[in-house]
C-alpha positions in Angstrom: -12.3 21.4 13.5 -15.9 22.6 15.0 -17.7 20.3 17.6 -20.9 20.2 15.8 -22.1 18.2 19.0 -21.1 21.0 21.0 -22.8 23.5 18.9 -26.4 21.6 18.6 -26.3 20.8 22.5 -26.1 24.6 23.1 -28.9 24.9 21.1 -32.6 24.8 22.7 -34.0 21.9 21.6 -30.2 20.3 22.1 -30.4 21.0 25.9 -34.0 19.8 25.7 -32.5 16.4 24.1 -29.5 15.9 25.4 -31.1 16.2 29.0 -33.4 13.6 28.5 -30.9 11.3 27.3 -28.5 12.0 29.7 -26.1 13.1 27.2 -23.3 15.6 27.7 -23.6 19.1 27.8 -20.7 20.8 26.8 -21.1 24.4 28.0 -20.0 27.4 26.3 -16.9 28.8 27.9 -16.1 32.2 28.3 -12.5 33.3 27.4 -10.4 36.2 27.5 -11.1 39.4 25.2 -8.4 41.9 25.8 -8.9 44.7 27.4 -11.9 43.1 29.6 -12.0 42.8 33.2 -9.8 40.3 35.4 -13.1 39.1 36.6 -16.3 40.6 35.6 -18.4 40.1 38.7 -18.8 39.7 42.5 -16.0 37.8 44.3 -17.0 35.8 47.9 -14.0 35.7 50.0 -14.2 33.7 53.1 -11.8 32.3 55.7 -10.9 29.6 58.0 -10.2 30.4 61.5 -6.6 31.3 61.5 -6.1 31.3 58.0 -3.0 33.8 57.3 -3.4 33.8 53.9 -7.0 36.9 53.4 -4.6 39.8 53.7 -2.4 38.6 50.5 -5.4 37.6 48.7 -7.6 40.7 49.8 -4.7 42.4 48.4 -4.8 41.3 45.5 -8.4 41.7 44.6 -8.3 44.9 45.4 -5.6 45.6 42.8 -8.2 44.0 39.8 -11.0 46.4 41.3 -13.0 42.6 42.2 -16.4 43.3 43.7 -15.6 41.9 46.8 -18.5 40.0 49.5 -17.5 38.6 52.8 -18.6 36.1 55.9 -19.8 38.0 59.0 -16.8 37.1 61.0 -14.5 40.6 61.9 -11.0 39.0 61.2 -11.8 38.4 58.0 -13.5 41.6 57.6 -10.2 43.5 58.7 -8.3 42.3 56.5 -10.1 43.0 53.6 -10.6 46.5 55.2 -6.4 46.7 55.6 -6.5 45.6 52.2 -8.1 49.1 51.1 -11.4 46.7 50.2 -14.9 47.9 50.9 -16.4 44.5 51.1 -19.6 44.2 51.0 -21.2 41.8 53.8 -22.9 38.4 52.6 -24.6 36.5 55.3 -26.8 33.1 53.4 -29.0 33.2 55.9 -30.6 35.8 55.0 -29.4 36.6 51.5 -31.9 36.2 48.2 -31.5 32.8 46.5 -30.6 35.0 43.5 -27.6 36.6 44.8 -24.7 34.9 43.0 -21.2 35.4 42.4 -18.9 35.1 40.0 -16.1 33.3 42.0 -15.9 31.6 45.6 -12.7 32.3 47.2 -11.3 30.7 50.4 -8.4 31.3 52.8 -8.1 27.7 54.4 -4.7 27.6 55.4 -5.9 27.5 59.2 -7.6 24.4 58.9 -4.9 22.4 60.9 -6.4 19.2 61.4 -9.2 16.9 60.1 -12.0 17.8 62.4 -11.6 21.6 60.9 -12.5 20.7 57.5 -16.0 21.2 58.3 -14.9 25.3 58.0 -14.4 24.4 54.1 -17.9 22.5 53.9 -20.0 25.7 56.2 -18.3 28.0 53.5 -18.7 26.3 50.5 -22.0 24.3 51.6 -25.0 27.3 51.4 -22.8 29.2 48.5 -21.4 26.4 45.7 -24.9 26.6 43.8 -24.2 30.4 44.0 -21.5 30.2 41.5 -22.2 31.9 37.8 -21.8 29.7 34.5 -17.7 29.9 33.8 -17.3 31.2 37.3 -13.6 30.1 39.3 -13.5 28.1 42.7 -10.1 29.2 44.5 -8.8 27.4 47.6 -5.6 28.8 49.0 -3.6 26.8 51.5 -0.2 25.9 52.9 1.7 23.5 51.1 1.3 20.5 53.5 5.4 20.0 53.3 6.0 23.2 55.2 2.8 22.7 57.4 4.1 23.3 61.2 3.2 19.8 62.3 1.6 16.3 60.7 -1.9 17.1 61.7 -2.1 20.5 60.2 -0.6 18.3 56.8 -2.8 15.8 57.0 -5.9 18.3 56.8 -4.3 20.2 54.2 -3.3 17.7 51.9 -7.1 16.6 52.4 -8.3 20.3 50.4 -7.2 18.1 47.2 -10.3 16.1 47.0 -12.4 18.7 48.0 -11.2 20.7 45.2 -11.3 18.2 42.5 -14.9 17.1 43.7 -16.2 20.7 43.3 -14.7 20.8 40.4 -16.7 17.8 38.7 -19.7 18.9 40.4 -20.4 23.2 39.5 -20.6 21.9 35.6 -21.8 25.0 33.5 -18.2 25.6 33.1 -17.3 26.6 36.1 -13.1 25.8 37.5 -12.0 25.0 40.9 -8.3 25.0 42.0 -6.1 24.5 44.9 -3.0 26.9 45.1 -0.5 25.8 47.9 1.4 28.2 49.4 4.9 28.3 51.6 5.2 30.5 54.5 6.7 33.0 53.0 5.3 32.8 49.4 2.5 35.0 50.7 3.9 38.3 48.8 4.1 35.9 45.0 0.6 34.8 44.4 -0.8 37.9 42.2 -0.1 36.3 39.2 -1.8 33.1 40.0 -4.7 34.5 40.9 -5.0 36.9 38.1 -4.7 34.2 35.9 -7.4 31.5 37.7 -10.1 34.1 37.9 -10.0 35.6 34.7 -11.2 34.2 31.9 -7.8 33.0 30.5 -8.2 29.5 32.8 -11.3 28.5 31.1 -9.9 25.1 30.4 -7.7 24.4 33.4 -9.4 22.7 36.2 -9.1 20.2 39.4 -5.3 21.4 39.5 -3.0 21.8 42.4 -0.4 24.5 42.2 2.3 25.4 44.2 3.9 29.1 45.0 6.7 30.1 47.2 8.9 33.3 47.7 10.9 33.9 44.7 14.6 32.8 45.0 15.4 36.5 44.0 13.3 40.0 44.2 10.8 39.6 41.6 10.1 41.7 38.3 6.8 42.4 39.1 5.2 43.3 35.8 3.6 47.6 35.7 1.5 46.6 33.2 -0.6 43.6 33.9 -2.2 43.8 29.8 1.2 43.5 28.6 3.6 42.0 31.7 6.0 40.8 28.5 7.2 44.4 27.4 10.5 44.6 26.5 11.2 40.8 26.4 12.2 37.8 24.4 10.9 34.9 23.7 11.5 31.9 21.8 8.8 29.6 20.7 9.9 26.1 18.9 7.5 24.9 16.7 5.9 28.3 16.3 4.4 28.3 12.5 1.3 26.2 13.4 -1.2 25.2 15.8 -0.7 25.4 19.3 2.7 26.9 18.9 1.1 29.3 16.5 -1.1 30.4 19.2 1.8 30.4 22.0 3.4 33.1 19.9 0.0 35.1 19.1 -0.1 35.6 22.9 3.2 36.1 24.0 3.0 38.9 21.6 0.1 40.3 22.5 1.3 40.2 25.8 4.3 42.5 24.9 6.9 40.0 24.0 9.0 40.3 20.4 8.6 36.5 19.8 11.7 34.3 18.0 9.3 31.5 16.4 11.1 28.9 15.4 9.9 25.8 13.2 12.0 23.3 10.5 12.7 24.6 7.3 9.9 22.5 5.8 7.6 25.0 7.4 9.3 28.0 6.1 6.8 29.9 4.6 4.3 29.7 7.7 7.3 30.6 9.8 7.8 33.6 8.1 3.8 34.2 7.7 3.7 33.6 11.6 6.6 36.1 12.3 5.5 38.7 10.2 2.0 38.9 11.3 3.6 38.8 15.0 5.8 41.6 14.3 8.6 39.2 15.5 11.6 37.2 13.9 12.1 33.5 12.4 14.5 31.0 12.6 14.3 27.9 10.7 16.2 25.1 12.1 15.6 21.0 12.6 16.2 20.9 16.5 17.3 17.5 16.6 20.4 18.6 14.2 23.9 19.0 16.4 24.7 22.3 15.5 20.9 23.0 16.6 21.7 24.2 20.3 24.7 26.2 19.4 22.9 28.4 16.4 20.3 28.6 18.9 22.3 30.4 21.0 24.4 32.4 18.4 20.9 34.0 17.1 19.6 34.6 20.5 22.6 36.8 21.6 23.6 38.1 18.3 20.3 39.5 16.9 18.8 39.6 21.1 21.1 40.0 23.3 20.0 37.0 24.9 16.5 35.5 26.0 13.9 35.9 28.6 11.0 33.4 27.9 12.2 30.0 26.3 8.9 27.9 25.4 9.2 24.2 24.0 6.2 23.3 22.3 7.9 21.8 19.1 6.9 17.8 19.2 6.0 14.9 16.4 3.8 12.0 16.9 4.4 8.7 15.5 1.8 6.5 16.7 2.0 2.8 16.7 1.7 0.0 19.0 4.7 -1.2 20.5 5.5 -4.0 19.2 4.4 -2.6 15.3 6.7 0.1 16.3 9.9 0.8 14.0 12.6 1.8 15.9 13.3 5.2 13.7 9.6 6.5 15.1 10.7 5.5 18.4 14.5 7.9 18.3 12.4 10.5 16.2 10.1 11.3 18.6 12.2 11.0 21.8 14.9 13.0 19.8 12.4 15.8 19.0 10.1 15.8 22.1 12.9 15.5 24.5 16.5 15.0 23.8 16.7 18.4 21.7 14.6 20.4 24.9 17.8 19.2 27.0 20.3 20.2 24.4 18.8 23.3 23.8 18.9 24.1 27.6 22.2 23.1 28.2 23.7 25.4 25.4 21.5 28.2 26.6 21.9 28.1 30.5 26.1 27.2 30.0 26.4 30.1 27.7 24.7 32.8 30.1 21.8 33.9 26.8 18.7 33.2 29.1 19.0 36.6 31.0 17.8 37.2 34.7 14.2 36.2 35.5 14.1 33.6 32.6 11.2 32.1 32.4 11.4 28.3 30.4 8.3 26.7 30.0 7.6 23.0 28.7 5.0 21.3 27.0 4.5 18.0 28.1 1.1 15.9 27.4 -1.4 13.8 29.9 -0.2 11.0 27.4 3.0 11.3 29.5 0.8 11.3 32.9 -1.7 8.9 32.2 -0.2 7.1 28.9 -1.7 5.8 25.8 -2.0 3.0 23.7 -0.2 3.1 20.5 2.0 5.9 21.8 4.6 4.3 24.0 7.2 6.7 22.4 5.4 9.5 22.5 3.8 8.9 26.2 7.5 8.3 27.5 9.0 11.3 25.5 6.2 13.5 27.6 6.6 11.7 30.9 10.6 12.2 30.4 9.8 16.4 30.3 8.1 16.2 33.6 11.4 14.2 34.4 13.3 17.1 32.9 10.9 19.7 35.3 11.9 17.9 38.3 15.4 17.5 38.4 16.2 20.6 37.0 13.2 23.2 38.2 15.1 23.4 42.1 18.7 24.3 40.3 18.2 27.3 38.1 16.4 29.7 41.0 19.6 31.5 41.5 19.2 34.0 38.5 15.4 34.0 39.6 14.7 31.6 36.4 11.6 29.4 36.7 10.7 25.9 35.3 7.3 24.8 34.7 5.2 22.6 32.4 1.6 22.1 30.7 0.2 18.9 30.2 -2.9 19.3 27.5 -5.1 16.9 26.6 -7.8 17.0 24.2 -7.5 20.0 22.6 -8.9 21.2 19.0 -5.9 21.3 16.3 -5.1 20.0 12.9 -4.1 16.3 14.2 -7.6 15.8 16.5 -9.3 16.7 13.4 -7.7 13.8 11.9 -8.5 11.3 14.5 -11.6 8.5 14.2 -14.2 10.4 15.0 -15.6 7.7 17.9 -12.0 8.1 19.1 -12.2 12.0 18.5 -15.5 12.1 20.0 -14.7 10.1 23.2 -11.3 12.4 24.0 -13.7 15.6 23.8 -15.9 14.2 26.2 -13.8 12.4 28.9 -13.5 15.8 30.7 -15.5 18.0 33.2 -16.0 20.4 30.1 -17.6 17.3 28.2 -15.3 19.4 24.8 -12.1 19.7 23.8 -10.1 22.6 24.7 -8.3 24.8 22.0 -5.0 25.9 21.2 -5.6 29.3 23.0 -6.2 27.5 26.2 -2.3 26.3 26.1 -1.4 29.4 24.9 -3.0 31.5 27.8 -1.5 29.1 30.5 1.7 29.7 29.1 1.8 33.1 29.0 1.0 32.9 32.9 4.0 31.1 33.5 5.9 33.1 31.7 4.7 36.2 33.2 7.9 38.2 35.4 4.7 38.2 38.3 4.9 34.1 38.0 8.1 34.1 40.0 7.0 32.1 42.7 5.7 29.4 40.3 8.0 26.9 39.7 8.4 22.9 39.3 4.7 23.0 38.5 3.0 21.0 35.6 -0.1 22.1 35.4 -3.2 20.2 33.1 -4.9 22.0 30.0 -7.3 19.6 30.3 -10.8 20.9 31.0 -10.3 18.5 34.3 -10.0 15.4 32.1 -11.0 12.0 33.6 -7.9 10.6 32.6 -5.2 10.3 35.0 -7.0 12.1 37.6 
């Protein structure tokens, strides 16, 4: 459904308006087109004193061809230079109050106590009003659980508000994000970084994610346009919405999707795989036999699985005590109990191959709850559940477990919402709009990318920073 509000605040005499009223205005994101850039414009990248984290990220601009800026001070400077980058020098004393850039980047991993903060506020102080509409904020630091003593944790764990501040202040939708990393994880964060400077994160903001060293040497991808190549993936819930979309970019990304949807949804099944160049499988997930022909499918007709996405999920919304107990076991049964099944079939009987890649769709409803949907808030809170107790025992293979969590975002069942209720869940959010299926859908593809090994046990928010649950 369009957000005509959106549409007449982007308009002259909107902005005029909704500025003098104080109103929100929703900002036009930019998203990803393929074939465009990673980032299309200059990059900042500064550091904190003893950061150990600007080689690995030098690195990795240099490998998306970012038009790179530094500080003045020589470490930094040599290692973009051992990075094979020809930075360009940026010094805001003296630079034009036009120059700006298209993303801030800072090494703060050597910030190792409280009173060094202030080398996050000199960097980010003269440059945050620098940053372009849609541009990305990236913070990179060590995960304060592996920091080499409590100070150095106490200061690092402190980048968290920093982050989300920035976040709810550049507006003109712009992101800002904090990416922990272990000691050793150095080497796993291209992926990450690809992904929260592009255009692809337009709706995820104010989130912390975590990266370490892959359990196993990683499939990095040779072809960053399409890292799925040669891989399968299975999408539940596939024929409509956002798992419509899921499938669209897995497959443009390489993959030959399995969509998979109950046979009520047949003909959009087989619509959605067709268009896809990809397979069906109708099947009611929550049936018995569902795990086990599952399975069969994926190794008869596959040979097995490398991406496993479940986005299939029901809503039956009623206050508790209204609540009939059948829409409380449907909607656990389907947004939870089957994802466990499913897994357990797959994992026991060896189909999801080396590197698998399972990713879960969970909901801020299961963060933050919601009235009227105890059992769908507790179905959503139980797949984070799912992420952590089983995300640290599958890293042998070099599978990964992560999760999304979107809020608001623009589909068939929004559309049918109240519209002061529909109106208020667009709004509650940095973005002041609602996010759309494509947003999901991009975020998974990240995590299911072979370069996304060191991402794992994360949930991370499609959420346009949403107010809610912060």
């Amino acid at each position: 459904m369009a957000d005509t509000y959106a549409t007449i605040a982007n308009t002259p005499v909107g902005r005029t308006v909704a500025k003098r009223l104080g109103l929100p205005a929703p900002p036009r994101l930019e998203r990803y087109r393929p074939g465009a850039p990673v980032i299309d414009g200059p990059v900042l990248l500064g550091a904190a004193p003893g950061g150990v984290l600007g080689e690995a990220t030098a690195r990795v601009l240099a490998a998306i061809n970012a038009d790179v800026h530094t500080a003045l001070e020589p470490p930094l400077r040599a290692a973009a230079a051992g990075a094979g980058l020809d930075a360009k020098v940026f010094n805001p004393d003296v630079a034009p109050s036009d120059q700006t850039f298209k993303a801030l980047v800072l090494d703060a991993s050597g910030i190792g106590a409280s009173e060094d903060l202030v080398h996050a506020y000199e960097f980010f102080h003269p440059t945050v009003r620098r940053v372009r509409p849609s541009g990305r904020i990236v913070v990179l630091a060590t995960s304060p659980e592996h920091a080499p003593n409590p100070r150095h944790a106490v200061a690092q764990r402190a980048l968290e508000g920093l982050v989300r501040s920035i976040g709810k202040e550049v507006r003109r939708g712009a992101t800002a994000q904090l990416v922990y990393v272990t000691p050793d994880g150095s080497g796993a964060i291209e992926s990450t970084l690809r992904f929260l400077l592009s255009p692809k994160s337009a709706y995820v903001s104010g989130q912390v994610i975590r990266i370490q060293a892959p359990a196993v040497e990683a499939d990095v991808p040779t072809d960053w346009e399409r890292p799925l190549a040669g891989k399968v993936a299975l999408v539940t819930g596939a024929s409509r919405g956002i798992g419509h979309e899921v499938a669209a970019v897995l497959a443009r990304d390489g993959a030959h999707v399995v969509a998979l949807d109950i046979p009520a949804h047949a003909d959009a099944l087989v619509a959605t795989a067709a268009q896809l160049g990809g397979s069906e499988l109708a099947l009611d997930i929550t049936e018995p036999a569902a795990p086990a022909r599952v399975a069969e499918h994926l190794t008869q007709n596959h040979g097995g699985v490398d991406v496993v996405v479940h986005n299939a999920g029901v809503t039956r919304d009623k206050t508790l005590a209204r609540m009939r107990r059948e829409q409380w076991e449907q909607v656990i049964a389907v947004n939870l109990t089957s994802i466990e099944r499913i897994d357990r079939e797959l994992f026991a009987g060896g189909v999801v191959r080396d590197h698998g890649r399972v990713v879960l769709v969970s909901s801020i409803s299961g963060i933050a709850g919601n009235a009227g949907q105890t059992n769908y808030a507790t179905s959503k809170a139980g797949v984070i559940g799912l992420l952590s107790a089983y995300a640290p025992t599958i890293l042998g293979r070099g599978h990964t477990l992560n999760a999304v969590a979107p809020a608001f975002i623009e589909t068939q069942m929004t559309a049918a919402m109240p519209f002061a209720i529909r109106e208020v869940g667009r709004r509650l959010n940095s973005m002041s709009q609602g996010g759309l299926p494509v947003d999901v859908a991009e975020t998974i593809a990240w995590l299911a990318s072979p370069g996304s090994a060191g991402v794992n046990g994360n949930v991370v928010r499609v959420c346009g920073q949403s107010l809610l649950g912060a």
